[in-house]
C-alpha positions, 0 to 999 in steps of 0.5 A: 260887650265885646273888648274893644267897646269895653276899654272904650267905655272903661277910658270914658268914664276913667276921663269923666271921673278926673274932669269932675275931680278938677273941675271941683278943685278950686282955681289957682291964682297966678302973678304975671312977672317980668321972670315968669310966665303962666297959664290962666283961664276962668274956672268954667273953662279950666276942665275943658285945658286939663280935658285937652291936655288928657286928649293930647296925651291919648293921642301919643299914648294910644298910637305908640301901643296901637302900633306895637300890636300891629307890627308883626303883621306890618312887617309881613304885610310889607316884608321886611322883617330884619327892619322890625326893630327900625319901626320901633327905633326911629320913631323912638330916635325923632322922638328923643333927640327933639325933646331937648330942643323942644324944651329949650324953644317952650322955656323962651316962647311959651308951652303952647305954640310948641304944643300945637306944632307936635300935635299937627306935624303927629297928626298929619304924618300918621295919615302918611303912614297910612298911605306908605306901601313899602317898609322904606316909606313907612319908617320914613313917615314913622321919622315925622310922627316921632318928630311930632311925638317929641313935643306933646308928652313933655310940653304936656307934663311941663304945662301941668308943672306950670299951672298947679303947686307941687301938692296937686302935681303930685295928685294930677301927674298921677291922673295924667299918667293913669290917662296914659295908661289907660289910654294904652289899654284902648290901643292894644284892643282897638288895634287888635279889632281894626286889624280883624275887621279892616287893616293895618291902615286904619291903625294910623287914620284913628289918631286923626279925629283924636288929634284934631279935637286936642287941637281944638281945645288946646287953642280954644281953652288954653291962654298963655300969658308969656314974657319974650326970652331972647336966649339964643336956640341951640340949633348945633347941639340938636343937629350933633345930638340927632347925628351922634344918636343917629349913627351909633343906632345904625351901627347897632342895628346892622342894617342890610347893606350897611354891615361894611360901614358900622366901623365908621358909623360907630367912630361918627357917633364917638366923635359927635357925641364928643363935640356935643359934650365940649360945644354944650360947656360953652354955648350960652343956652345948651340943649343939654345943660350940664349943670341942671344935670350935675344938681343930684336929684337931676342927675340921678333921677336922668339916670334912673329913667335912662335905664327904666326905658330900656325895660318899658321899651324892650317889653312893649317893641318884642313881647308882641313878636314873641306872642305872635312869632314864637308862640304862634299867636294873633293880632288878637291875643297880641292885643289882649297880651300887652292891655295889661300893661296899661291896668299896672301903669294907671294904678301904679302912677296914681298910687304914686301921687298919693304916696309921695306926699307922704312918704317922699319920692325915694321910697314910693320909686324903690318899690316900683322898681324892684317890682320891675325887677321882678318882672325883667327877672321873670322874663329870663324864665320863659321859653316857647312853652309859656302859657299867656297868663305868664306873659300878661303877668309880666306885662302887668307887673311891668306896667305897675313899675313904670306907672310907680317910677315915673310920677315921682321922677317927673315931679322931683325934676321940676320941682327942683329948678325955677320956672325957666328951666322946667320946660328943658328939664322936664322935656330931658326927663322924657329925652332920657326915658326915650333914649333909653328905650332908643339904644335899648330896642337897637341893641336888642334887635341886633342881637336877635337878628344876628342870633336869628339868622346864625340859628337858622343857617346852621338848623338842619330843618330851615337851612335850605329855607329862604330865612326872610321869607319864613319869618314873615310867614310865620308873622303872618297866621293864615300862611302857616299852614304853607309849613309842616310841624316840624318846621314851625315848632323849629322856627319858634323854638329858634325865634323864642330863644333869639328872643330870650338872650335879647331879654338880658339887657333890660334886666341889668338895665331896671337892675342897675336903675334900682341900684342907682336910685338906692346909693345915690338918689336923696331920701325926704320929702317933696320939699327937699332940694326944691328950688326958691321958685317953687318955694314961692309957687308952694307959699 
């Protein structure tokens, strides 16, 4: 059985096991209130919401790691090479910076209309990636996937906190992210095997059959019984969060054309971020709520995952470019490098759910962070020399981190506010993770493109070359040959060491995520700092 077909298979049985689990769980009542909403559905038909929601999360999950294998021959396909990190970051940036306001329209109109719109706008703009033929038109159809990405995971995550008590989220947000890790080990494979036996296109068309079945379960299983909310949407705050965002991204990345700029692309971003901060103290209804972020467990736990995404992020957008670049890998062995990844993350998430309810969040989320720790360490050690097992275990251990770390976060937030502010807060938990791996790809690709082109300018071996065009050709397995040895084994040499200082920042990152969680984030159980209403859910 070949690799594809294997982590297939491993993902059926792997969604099989956790509907059979459900759909033995006996059905959780609901009371329909004047201050609430909830979910309901006969217990015939409740697998077949949680089978949605699972498909939902695939559909997210597999693209984004589909998509990082395929990259490097992307950007030589298409060339443009210095705009690598842009098919990372903007797809990051749409992603990010709509959450908050997905939140907000989900806690006053409801989870599911919100989540349909996500999954037809992700949908339909994966076909247009498909069909881009420039880098320009590929970043921009990226744009409209983030924007659609931005409402399935967290509108997904706050339907799970809806419908179960805190005991069986603990259990089910473990499954949920084991869906999600398992999901990432079908992309990398089915990626890999797309690009040997068709193209990069067909990358993007597979998330169309994937998202038309989520959308056909969501409305056919899924009813919503919701109370109107006429809370006023903060539109200016999402339009100076995109901006502010937007523009300190464009000054870090140093794009082509844009270097005379960066000065007032940085003083924007400082101004924009500054009126959000005064226009979110007095709107009614803020898409940041600065006092849901002044509540510890919040605030530290936004903080933790702010920081734990420059590490997943930073790892999954350049461990690919270092495989097949300085390395001298393929798609393959790209693909076959970042799998791992998705067998650490569903171990560590479903462990997670189940240590919690014993031992409390603290504890569960300082081993998951050491361990990535340990691995962002790890990553300052290698040079073009390492051999692959070294990089899967790092990948590996990554993984088992973030799928560790990220359940007990999720819960803690949710469980600390009452039901009409978990769509907000739980969409901020994925708006901090995403935003950190935002600015840290930005930063990071900064860095190695201005390391990169300083190297080989000033290398007697390359510095007559066109830069650009050997870097896309080294990307690209079947015109290597074009070069000689000493040639290759420079530009690797140069590209693994661009790579290398890159790797610091997520490793003072996870460090001071550690940290952070140990000073200030409160120790005891899953009770502790629980709002009334989840009291009441719970009694």
């Amino acid at each position: 059985m070949s690799a594809p077909f294997f982590f297939v298979t491993l993902f059926c049985r792997h969604v099989a096991s956790i509907i059979r689990v459900i759909a033995t769980s006996p059905a959780r009542g609901h009371d329909v209130s004047s201050e609430s909403r909830t979910s309901t559905a006969s217990k015939a038909g409740k697998k077949w919401i949680i089978f949605g929601l699972m498909i939902s999360v695939a559909l997210s999950a597999i693209d984004m790691t589909i998509v990082t294998t395929a990259l490097p021959t992307i950007v030589a396909q298409l060339s443009g090479v210095e705009l690598y990190s842009w098919l990372v970051s903007v797809y990051l940036l749409t992603s990010t910076t709509t959450v908050p306001l997905y939140g907000q329209l989900a806690d006053n109109y409801g989870r599911k209309p919100i989540l349909l719109f996500g999954i037809v706008l992700f949908t339909l703009a994966s076909v247009a990636c498909a069909q881009a033929g420039t880098m320009t038109q590929l970043i921009l159809f990226r744009a409209l996937q983030g924007v659609g990405a931005g409402a399935i995971l967290p509108m997904t995550m706050t339907i799970i906190g809806d419908v179960f008590t805190i005991e069986e989220r603990a259990r089910y947000q473990g499954f949920f992210s084991g869906v999600w890790g398992v999901s990432s080990i079908v992309g990398p494979a089915l990626g890999a095997f797309i690009l040997t036996v068709w193209s990069w296109h067909g990358i993007f068309l597979i998330n169309l059959p994937i998202g038309v079945l989520a959308l056909f379960l969501i409305i056919r299983f899924y009813h919503e019984e919701k109370q109107s909310s006429h809370r006023s949407v903060d539109i200016w705050g999402a339009l100076l969060l995109t901006g502010g965002v937007g523009s300190l991204l464009l000054a870090i990345e140093g794009i082509k054309g844009l270097e005379q700029y960066s000065l007032l692309l940085y003083l924007v971003a400082a101004v924009g971020l500054t009126v959000l901060v005064l226009v979110e103290r007095r709107v009614s209804s803020p898409i940041l709520p600065l006092e849901v972020i002044r509540q510890r467990v919040i605030g530290v736990s936004y903080g933790v995952t702010l920081l734990a995404g420059m590490l997943q992020f930073g790892v999954t957008a350049f461990i690919p470019l270092f495989v097949q670049g300085a390395m001298g890998g393929t798609p393959a062995s790209v693909g076959m490098t970042m799998a791992p990844m998705a067998i650490g993350w569903p171990i560590g998430s479903v462990l997670s759910g189940r240590l919690i309810l014993k031992y409390g969040y603290k504890r569960v989320m300082t081993i998951g962070l050491f361990a990535g720790v340990l691995a962002a360490f790890s990553l300052l050690l290698v040079d073009a020399t390492v051999t692959l097992p070294v990089i899967v275990g790092i990948v590996t251990i990554t993984g088992f981190s973030m799928g560790l770390t990220s359940t007990p976060l999720i819960i803690a937030v949710q469980n600390a506010v009452d039901w009409q502010k978990r769509g907000s807060t739980t969409a901020l938990a994925q708006f901090s993770r995403t935003i950190g791996g935002v600015v840290g790809v930005a930063v990071m690709g900064g860095l190695i493109n201005n390391r990169l082109a300083t190297s080989l300018a000033s290398s007697p071996v390359t510095s007559g070359v066109n830069a650009e065009k050997l870097l896309r050709d080294m990307l690209e397995p079947s015109a290597r040959a074009g070069y000689s040895v000493e040639v290759l084994d420079t530009v690797r040499s140069l590209l693994a060491s661009a790579l290398h200082s890159a790797y610091y920042l997520p490793f003072v990152a996870i460090l001071l995520a550690f940290l952070l969680l140990m000073l200030f984030f409160p120790g005891g159980r899953l009770q502790t700092n629980e709002s009334e209403s989840s009291k009441k859910e719970r009694a």
